[in-house]
C-alpha positions in Angstrom: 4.0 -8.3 65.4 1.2 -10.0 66.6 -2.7 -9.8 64.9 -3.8 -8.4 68.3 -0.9 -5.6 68.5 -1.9 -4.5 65.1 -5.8 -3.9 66.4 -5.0 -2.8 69.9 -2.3 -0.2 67.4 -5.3 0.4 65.3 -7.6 1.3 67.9 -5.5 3.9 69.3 -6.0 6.2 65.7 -8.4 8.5 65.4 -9.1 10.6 62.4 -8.8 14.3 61.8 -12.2 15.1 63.2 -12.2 12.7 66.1 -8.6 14.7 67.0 -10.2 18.4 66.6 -13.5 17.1 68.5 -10.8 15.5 71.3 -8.9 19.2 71.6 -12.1 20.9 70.8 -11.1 22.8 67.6 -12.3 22.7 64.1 -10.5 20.2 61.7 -9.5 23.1 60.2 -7.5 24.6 63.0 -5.9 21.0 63.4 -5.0 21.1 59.4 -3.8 24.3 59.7 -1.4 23.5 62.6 -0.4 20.6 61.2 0.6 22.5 57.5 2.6 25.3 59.7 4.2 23.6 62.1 2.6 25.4 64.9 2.3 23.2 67.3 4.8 20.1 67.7 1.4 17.4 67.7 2.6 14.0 66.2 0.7 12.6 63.5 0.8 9.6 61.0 0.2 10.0 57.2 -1.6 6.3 56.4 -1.8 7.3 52.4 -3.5 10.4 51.9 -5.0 10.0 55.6 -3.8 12.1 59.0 -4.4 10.0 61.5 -3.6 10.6 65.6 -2.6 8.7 68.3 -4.5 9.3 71.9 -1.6 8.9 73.8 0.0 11.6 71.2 -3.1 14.1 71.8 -3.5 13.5 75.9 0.5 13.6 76.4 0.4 17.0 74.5 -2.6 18.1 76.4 -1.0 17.4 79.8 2.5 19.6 78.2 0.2 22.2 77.7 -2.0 22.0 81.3 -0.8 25.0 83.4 -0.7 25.3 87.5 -1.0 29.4 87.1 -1.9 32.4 84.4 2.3 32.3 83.7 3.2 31.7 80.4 6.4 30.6 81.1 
């Protein structure tokens, strides 16, 4: 692994907030989902700190983008 790979890798995290303000929820809400499993919304534990990748949070965005009102 290159120097550059590890910032360009580096870049991609955001922190909690950064993530809620991104899906536009409280960091709260993102805790929350993250504690109960609600939600299958990858994350990396760096110590005691959650970080996100944006690929992660945009790829689950697009799961969750719907054509109609149907639930299905």
């Amino acid at each position: 692994m290159t120097i550059q790979t590890i910032i360009d890798n580096t870049r991609e995290l955001v922190d909690e907030k950064e993530a809620a303000r991104i899906l536009d929820i409280s960091p709260g809400t993102l805790a929350v989902w993250r504690s109960t499993g609600r939600y299958n919304l990858r994350f990396l534990k760096v110590g005691r700190n959650v970080r996100y990748r944006r690929a992660d949070l945009e790829a689950w965005l697009e799961k969750r983008t719907r054509e109609t009102g149907a639930t299905a």
